[in-house]
MOPAC internal coordinates of N, CA, C and O (Angstrom, degrees):
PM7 1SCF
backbone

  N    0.0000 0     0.00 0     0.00 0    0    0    0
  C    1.4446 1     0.00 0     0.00 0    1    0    0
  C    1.5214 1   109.04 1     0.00 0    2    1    0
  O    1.2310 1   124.98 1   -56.69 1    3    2    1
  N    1.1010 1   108.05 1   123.31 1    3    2    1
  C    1.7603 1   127.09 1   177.91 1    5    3    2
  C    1.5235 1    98.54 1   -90.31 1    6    5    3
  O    1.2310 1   117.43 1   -42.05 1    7    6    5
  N    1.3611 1   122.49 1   137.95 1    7    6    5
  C    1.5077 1   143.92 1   160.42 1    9    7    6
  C    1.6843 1    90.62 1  -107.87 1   10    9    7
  O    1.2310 1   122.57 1   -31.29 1   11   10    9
  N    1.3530 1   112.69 1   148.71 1   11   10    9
  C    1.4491 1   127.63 1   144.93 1   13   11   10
  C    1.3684 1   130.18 1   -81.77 1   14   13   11
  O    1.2310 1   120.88 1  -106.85 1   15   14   13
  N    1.1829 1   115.92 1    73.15 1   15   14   13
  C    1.7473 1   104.40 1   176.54 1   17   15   14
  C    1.4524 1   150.53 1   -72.31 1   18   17   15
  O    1.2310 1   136.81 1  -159.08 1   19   18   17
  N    1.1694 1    85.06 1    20.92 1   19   18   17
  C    1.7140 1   129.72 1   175.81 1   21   19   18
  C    2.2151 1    86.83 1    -1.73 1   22   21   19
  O    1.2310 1    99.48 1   -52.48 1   23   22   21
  N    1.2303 1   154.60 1   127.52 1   23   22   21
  C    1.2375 1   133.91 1   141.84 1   25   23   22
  C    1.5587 1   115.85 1   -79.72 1   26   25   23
  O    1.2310 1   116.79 1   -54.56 1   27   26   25
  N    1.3457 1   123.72 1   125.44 1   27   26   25
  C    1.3068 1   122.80 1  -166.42 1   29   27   26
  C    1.5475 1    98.97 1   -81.43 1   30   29   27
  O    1.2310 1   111.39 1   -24.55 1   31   30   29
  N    1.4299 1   133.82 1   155.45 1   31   30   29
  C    1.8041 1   164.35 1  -153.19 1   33   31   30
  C    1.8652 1    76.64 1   -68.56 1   34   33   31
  O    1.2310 1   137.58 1   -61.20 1   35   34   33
  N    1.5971 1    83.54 1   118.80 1   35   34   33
  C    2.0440 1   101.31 1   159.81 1   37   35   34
  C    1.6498 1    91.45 1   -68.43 1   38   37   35
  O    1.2310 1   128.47 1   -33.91 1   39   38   37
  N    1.8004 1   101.29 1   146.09 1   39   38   37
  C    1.3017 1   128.09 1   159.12 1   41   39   38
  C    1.9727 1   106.50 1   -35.78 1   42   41   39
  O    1.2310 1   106.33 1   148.62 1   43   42   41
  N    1.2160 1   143.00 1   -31.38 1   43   42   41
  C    1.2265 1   135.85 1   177.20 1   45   43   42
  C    1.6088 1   111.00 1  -128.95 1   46   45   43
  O    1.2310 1   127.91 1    -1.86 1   47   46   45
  N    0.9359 1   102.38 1   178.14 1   47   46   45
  C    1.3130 1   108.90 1   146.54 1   49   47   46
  C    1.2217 1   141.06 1  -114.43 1   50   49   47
  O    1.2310 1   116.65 1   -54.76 1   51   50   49
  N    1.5773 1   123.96 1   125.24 1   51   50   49
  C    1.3653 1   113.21 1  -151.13 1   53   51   50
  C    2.1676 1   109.94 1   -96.30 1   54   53   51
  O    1.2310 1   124.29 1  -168.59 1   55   54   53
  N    1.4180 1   109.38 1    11.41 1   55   54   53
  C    0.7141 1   128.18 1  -179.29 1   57   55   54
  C    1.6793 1   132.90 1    95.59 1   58   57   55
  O    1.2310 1   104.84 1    18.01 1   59   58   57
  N    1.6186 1   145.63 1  -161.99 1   59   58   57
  C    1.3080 1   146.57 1   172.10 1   61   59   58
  C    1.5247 1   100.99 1  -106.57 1   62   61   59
  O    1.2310 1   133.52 1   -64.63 1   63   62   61
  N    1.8017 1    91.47 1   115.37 1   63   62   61
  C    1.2343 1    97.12 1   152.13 1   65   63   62
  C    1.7245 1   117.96 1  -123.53 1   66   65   63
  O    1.2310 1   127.86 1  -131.64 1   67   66   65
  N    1.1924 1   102.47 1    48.36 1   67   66   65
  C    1.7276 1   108.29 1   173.29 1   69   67   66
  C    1.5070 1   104.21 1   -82.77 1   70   69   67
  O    1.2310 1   128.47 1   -43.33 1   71   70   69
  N    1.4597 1   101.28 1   136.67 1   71   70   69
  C    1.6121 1   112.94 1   163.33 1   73   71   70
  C    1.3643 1   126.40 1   -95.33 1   74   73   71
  O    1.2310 1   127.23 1  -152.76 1   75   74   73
  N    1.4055 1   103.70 1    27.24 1   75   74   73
  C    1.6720 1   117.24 1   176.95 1   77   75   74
  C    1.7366 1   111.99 1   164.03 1   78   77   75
  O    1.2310 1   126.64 1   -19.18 1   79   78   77
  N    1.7273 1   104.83 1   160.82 1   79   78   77
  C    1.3978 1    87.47 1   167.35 1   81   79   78
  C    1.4467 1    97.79 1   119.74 1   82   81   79
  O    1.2310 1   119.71 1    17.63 1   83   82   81
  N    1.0128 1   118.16 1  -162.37 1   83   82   81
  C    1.4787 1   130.45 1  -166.25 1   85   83   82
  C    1.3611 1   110.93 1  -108.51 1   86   85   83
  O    1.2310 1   106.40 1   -99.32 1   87   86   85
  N    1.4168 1   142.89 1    80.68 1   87   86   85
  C    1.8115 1   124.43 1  -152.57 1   89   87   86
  C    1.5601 1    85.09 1   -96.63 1   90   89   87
  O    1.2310 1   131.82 1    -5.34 1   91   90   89
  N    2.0892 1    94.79 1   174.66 1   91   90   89
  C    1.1403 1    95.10 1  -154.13 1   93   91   90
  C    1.4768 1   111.02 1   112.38 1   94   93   91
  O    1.2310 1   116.32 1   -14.90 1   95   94   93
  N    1.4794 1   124.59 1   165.10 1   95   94   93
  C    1.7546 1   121.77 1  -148.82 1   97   95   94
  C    0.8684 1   134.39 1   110.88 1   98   97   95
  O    1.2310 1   101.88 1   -67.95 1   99   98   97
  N    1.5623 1   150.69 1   112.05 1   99   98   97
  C    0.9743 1   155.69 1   135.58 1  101   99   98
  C    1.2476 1   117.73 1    18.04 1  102  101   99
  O    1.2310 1   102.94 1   -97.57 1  103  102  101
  N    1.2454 1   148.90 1    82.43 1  103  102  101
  C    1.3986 1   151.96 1   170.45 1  105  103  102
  C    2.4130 1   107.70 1   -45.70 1  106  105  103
  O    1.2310 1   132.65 1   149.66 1  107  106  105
  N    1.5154 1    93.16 1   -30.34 1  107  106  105
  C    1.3629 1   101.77 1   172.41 1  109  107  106
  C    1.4765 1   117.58 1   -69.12 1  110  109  107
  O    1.2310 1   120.47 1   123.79 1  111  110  109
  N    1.4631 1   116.71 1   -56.21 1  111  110  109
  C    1.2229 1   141.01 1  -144.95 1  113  111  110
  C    1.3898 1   106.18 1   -35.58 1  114  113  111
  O    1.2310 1    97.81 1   -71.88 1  115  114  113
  N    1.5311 1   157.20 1   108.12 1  115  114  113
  C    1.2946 1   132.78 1   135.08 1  117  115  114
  C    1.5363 1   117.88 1    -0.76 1  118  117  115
  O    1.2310 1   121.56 1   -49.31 1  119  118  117
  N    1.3883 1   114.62 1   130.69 1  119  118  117
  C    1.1058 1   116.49 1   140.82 1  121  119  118
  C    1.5500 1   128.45 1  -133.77 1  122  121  119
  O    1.2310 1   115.94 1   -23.48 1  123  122  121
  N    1.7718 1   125.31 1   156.52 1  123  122  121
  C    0.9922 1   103.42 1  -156.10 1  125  123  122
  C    1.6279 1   120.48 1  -102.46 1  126  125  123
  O    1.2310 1   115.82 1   -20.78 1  127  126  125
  N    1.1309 1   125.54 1   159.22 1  127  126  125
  C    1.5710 1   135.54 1  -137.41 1  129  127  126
  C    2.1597 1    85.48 1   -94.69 1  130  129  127
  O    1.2310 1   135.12 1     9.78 1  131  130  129
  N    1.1777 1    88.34 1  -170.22 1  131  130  129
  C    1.5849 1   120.36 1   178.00 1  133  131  130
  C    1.7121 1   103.91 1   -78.16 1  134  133  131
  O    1.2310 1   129.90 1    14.68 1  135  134  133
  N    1.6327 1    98.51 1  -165.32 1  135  134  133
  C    1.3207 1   105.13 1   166.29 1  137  135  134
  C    1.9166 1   123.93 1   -94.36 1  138  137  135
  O    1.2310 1   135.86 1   130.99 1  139  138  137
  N    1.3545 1    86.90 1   -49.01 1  139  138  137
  C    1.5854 1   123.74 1   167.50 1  141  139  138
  C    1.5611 1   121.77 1   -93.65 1  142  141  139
  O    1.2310 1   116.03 1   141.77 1  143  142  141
  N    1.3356 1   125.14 1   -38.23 1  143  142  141
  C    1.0174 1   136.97 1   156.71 1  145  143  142
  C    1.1582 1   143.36 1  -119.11 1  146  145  143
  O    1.2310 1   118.36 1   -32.78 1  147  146  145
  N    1.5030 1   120.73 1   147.22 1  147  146  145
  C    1.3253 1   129.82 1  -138.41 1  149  147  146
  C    2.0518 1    90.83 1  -101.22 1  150  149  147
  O    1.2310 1   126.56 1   -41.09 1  151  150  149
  N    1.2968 1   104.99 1   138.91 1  151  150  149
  C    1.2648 1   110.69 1   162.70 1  153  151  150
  C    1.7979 1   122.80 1   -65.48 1  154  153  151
  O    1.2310 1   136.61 1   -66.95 1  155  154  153
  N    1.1801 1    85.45 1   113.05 1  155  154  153
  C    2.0056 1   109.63 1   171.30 1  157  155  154
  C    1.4300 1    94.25 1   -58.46 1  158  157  155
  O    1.2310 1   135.25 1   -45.92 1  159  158  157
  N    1.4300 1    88.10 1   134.08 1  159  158  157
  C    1.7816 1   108.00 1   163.73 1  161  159  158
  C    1.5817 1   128.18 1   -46.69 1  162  161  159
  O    1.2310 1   124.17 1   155.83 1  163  162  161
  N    1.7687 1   109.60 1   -24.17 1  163  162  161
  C    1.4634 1   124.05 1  -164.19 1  165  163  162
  C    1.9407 1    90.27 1   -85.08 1  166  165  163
  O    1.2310 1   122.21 1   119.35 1  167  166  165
  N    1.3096 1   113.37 1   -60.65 1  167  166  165
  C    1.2987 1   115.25 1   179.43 1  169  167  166
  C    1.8672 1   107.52 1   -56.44 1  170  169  167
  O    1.2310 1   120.86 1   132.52 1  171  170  169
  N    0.9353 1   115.97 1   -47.48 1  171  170  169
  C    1.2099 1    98.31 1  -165.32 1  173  171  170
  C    1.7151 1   113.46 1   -76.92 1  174  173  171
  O    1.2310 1   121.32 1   161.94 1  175  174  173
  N    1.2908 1   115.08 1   -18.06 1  175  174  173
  C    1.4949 1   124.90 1   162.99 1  177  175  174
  C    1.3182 1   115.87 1   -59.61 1  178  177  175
  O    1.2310 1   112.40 1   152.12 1  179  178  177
  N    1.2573 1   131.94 1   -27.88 1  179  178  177
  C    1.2986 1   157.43 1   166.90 1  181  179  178
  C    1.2573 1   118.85 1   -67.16 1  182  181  179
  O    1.2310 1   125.73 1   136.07 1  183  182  181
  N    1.7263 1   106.60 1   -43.93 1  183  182  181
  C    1.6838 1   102.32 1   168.32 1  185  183  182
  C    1.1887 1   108.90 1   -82.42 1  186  185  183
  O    1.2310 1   114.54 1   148.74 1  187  186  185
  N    1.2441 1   127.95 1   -31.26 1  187  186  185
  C    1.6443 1   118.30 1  -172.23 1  189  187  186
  C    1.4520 1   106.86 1   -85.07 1  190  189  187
  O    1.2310 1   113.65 1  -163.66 1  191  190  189
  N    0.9774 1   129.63 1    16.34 1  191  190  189
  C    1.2790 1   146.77 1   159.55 1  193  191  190
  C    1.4701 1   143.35 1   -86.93 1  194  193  191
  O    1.2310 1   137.75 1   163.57 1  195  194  193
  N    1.3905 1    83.21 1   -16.43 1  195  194  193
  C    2.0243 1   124.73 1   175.64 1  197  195  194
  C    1.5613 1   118.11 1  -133.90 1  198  197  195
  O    1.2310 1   119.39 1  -102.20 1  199  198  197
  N    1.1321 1   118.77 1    77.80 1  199  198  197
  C    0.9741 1   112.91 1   165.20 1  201  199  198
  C    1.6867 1   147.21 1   -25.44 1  202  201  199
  O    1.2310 1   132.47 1   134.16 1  203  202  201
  N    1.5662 1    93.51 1   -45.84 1  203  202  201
  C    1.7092 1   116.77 1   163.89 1  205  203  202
  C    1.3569 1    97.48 1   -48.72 1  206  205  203
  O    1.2310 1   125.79 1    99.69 1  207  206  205
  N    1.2904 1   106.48 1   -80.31 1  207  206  205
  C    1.7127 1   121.96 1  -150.63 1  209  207  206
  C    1.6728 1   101.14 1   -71.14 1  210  209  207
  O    1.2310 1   117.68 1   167.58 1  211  210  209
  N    1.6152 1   122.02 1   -12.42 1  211  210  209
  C    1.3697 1   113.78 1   165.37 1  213  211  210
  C    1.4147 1   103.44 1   -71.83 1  214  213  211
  O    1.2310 1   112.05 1   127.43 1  215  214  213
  N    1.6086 1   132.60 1   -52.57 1  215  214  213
  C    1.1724 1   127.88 1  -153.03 1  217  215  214
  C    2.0962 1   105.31 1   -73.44 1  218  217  215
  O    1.2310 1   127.00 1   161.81 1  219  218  217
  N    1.3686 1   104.13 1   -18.19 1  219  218  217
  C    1.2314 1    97.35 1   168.76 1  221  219  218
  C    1.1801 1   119.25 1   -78.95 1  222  221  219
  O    1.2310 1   124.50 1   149.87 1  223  222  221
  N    1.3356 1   108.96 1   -30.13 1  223  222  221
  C    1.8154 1   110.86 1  -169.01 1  225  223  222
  C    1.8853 1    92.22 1   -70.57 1  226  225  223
  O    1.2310 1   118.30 1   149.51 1  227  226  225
  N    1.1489 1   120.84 1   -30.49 1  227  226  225
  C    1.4132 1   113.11 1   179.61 1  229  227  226
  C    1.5996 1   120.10 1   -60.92 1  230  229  227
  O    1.2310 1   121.40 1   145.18 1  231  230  229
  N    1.3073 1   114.93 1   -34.82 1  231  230  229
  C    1.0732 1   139.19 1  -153.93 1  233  231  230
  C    2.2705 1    98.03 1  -101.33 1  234  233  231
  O    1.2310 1   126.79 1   156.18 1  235  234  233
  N    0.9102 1   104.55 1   -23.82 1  235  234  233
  C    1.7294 1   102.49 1   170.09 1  237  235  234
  C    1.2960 1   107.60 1   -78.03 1  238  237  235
  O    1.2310 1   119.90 1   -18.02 1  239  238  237
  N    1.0765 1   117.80 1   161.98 1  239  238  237
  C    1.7235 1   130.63 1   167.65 1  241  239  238
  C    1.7327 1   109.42 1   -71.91 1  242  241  239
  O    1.2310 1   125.15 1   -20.84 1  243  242  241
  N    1.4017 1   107.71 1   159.16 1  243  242  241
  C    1.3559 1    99.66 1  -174.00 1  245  243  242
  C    1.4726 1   114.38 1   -71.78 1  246  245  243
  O    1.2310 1   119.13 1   155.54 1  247  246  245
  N    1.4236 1   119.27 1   -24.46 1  247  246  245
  C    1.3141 1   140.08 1   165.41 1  249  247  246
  C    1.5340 1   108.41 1   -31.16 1  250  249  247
  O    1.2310 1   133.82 1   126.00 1  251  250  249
  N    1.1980 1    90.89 1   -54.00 1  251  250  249
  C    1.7514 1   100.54 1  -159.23 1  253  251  250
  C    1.8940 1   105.13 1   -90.32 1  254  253  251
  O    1.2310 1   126.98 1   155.65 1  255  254  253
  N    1.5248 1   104.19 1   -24.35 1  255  254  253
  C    1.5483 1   110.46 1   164.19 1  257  255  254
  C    1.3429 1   112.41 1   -61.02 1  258  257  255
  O    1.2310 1   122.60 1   141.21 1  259  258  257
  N    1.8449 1   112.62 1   -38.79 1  259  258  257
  C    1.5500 1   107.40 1   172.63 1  261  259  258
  C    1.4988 1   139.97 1   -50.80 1  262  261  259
  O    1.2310 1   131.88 1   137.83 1  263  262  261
  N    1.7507 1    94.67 1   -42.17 1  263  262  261
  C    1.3896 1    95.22 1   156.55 1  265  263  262
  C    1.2972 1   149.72 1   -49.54 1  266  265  263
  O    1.2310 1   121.08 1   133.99 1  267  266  265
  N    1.4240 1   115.53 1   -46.01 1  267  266  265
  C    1.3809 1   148.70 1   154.59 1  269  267  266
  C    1.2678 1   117.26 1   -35.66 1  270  269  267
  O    1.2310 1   119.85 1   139.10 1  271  270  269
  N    1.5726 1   117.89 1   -40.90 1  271  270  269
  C    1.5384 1   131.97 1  -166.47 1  273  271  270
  C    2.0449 1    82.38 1   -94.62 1  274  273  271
  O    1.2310 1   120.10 1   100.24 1  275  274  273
  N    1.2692 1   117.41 1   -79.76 1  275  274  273
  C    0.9328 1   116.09 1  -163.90 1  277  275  274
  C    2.0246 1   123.18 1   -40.06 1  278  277  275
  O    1.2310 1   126.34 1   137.84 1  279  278  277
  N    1.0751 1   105.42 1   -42.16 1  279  278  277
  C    1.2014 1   136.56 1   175.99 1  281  279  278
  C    1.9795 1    97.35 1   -54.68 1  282  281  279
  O    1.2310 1   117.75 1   107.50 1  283  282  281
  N    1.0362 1   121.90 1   -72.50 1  283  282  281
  C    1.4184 1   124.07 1   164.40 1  285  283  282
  C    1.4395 1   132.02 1   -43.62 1  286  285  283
  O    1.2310 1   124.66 1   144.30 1  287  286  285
  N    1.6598 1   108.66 1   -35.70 1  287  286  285
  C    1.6183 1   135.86 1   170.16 1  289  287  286
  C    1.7129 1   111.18 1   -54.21 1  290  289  287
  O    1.2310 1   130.66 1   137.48 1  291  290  289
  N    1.8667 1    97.04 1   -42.52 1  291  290  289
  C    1.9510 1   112.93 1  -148.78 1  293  291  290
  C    1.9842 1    86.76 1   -83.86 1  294  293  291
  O    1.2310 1   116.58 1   156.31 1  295  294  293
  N    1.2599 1   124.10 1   -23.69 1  295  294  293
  C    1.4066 1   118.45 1   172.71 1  297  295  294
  C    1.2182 1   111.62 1   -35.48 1  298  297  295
  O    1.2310 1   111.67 1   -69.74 1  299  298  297
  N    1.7530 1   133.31 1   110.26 1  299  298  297
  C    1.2680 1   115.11 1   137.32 1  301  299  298
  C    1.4102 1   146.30 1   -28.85 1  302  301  299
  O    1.2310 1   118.67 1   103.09 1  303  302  301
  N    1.1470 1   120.15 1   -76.91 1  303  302  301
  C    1.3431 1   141.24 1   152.76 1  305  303  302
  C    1.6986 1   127.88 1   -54.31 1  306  305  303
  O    1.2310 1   118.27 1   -58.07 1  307  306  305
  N    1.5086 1   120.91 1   121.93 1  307  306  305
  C    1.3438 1   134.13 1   147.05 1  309  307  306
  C    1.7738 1   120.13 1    -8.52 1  310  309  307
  O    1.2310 1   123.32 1   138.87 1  311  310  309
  N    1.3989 1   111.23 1   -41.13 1  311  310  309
  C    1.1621 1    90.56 1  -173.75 1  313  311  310
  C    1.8512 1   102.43 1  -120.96 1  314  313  311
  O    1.2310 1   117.14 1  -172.79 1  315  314  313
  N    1.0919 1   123.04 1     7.21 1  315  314  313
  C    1.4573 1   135.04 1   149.59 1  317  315  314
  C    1.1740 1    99.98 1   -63.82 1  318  317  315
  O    1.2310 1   115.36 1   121.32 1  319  318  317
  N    1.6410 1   126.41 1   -58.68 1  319  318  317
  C    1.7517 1   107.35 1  -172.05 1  321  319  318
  C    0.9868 1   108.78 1   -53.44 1  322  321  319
  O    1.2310 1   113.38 1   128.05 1  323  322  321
  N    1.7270 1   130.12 1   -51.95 1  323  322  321
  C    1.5102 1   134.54 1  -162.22 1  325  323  322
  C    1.3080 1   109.94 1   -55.63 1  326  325  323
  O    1.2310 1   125.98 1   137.98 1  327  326  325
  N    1.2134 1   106.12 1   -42.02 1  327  326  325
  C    1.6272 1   104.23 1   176.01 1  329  327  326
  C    1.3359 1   128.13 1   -77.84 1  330  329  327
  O    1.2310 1   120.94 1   167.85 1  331  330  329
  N    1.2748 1   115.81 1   -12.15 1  331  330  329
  C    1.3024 1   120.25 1   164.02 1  333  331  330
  C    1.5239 1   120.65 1   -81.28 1  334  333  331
  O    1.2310 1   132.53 1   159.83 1  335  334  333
  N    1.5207 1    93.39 1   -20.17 1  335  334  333
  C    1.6396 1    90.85 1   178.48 1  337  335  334
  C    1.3231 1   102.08 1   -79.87 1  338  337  335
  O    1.2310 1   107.61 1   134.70 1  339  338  337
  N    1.4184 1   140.72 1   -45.30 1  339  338  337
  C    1.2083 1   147.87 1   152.95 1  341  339  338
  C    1.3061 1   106.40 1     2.06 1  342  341  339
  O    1.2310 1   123.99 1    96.19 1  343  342  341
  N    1.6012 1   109.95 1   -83.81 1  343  342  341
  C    1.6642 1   136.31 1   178.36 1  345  343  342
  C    1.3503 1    89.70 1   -43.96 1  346  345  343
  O    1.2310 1   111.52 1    89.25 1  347  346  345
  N    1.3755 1   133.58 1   -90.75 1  347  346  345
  C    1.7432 1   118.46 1  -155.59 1  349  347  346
  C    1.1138 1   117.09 1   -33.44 1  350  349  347
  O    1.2310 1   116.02 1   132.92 1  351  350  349
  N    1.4892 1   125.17 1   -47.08 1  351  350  349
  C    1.6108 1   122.78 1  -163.70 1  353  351  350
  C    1.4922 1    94.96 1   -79.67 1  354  353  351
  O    1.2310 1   109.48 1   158.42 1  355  354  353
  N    1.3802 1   137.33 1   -21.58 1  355  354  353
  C    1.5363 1   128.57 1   176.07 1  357  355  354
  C    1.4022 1   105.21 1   -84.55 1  358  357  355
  O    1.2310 1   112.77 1   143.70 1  359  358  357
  N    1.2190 1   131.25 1   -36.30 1  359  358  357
  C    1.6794 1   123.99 1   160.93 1  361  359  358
  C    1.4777 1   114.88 1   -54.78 1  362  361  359
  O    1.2310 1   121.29 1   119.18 1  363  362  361
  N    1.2347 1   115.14 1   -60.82 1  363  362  361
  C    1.8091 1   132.33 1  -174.98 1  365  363  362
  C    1.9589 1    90.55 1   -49.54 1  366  365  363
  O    1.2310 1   123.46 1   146.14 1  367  366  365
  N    1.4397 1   110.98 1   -33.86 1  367  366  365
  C    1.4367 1    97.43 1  -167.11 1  369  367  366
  C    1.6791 1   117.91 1   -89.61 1  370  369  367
  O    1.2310 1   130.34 1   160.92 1  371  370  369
  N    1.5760 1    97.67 1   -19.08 1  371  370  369
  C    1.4227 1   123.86 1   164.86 1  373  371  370
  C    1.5889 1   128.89 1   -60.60 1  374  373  371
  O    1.2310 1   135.67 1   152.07 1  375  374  373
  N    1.2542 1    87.27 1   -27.93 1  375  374  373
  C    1.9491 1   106.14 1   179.93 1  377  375  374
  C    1.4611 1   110.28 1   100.55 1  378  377  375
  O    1.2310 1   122.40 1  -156.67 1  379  378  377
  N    1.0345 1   113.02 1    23.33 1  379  378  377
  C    1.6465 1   116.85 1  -168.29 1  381  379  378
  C    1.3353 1   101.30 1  -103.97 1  382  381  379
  O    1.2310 1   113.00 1   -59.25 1  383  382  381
  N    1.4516 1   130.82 1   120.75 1  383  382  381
  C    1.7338 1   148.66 1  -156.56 1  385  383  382
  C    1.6535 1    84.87 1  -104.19 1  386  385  383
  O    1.2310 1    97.11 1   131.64 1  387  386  385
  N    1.1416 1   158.24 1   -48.36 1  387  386  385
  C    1.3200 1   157.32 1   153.24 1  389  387  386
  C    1.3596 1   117.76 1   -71.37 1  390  389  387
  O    1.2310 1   122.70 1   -51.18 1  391  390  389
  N    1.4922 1   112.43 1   128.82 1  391  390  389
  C    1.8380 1   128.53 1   130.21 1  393  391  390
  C    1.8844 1   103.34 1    -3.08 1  394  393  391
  O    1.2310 1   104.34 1   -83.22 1  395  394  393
  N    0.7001 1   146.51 1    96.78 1  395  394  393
  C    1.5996 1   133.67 1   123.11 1  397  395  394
  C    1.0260 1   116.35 1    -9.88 1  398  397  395
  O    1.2310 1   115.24 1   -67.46 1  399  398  397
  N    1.6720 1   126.64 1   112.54 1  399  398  397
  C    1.4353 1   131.11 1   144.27 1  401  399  398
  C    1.4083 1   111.18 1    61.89 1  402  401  399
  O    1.2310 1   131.01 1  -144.13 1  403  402  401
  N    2.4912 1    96.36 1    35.87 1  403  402  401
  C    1.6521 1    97.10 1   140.70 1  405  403  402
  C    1.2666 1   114.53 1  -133.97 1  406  405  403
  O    1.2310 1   123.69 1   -49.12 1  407  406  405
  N    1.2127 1   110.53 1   130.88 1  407  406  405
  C    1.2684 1   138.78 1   157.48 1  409  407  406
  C    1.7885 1    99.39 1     1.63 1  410  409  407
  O    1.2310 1   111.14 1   113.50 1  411  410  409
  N    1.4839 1   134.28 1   -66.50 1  411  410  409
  C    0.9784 1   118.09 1  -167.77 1  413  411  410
  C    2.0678 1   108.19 1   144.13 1  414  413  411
  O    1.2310 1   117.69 1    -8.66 1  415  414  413
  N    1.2527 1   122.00 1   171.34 1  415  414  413
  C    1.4346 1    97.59 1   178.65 1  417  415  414
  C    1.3840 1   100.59 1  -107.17 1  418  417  415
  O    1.2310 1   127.31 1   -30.64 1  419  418  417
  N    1.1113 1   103.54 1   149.36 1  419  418  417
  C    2.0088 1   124.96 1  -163.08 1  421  419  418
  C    1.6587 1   100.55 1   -89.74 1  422  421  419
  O    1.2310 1   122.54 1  -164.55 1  423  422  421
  N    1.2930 1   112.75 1    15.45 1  423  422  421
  C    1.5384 1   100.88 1  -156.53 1  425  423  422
  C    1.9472 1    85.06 1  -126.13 1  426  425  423
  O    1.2310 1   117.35 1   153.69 1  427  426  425
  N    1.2680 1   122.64 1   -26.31 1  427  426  425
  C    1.4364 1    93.99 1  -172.78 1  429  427  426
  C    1.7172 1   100.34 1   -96.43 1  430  429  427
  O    1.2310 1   139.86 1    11.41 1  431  430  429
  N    1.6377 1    79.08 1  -168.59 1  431  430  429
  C    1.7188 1    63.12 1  -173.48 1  433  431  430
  C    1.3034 1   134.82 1  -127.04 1  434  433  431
  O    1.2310 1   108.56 1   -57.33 1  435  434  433
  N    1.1359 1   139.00 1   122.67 1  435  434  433
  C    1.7094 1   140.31 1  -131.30 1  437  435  434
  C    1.8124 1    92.72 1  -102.12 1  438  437  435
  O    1.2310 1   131.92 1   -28.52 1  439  438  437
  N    1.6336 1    94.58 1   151.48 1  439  438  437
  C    1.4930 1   112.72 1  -168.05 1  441  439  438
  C    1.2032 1    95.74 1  -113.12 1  442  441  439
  O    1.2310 1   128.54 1   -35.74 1  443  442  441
  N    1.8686 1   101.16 1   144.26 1  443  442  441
  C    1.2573 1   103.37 1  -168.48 1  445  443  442
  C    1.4914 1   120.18 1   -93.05 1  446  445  443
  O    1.2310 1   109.14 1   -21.93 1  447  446  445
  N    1.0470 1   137.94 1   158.07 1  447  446  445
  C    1.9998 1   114.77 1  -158.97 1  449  447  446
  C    1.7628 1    79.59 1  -154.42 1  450  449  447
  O    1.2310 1   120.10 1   180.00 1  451  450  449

């Protein structure tokens, strides 16, 4: 069972922080969430900020958006997230549907086979 977790447009805009790509976007636009987790305002300001790396994030499964979200979430530190958000939109712009060299998110829940 699929939910849509679409996060609906923050009250402002907090501005572009893409490090490449096409800027520019809908400050409104839906975009769509994880499986388990819901897309943060910082990442998704970031995709609508990149056109490339938005049209890929559209184009992955929500599965694989979870990672991406989660992976950005598991940062301790302020500037580990930033830089990871960095990294997604340069993977997402690369063609890469997964995080590089993570493990995976620890939070949904895997079937046993």
């Amino acid at each position: 069972m699929t939910t849509d977790r679409s996060v609906p447009a923050p009250p402002h805009d907090v501005g572009n922080t893409s490090p490449g790509g096409n800027h520019g976007g809908d400050a409104n636009q839906a975009v769509p969430g994880g499986v388990v987790h819901q897309l943060p305002t910082d990442l998704r300001n970031a995709l609508i900020g990149n056109t490339t790396a938005l049209d890929a994030w559209n184009d992955i499964t929500p599965l694989a958006r979870n990672e991406f979200i989660c992976w950005v979430e598991d940062a301790k530190q302020e500037q580990t997230r930033q830089r990871r958000i960095c990294r997604a939109q340069q993977e997402l712009e690369q063609g890469q549907r997964r995080p590089c060299c993570w493990p995976g998110c620890r939070h949904r829940e895997r079937t046993a086979g």
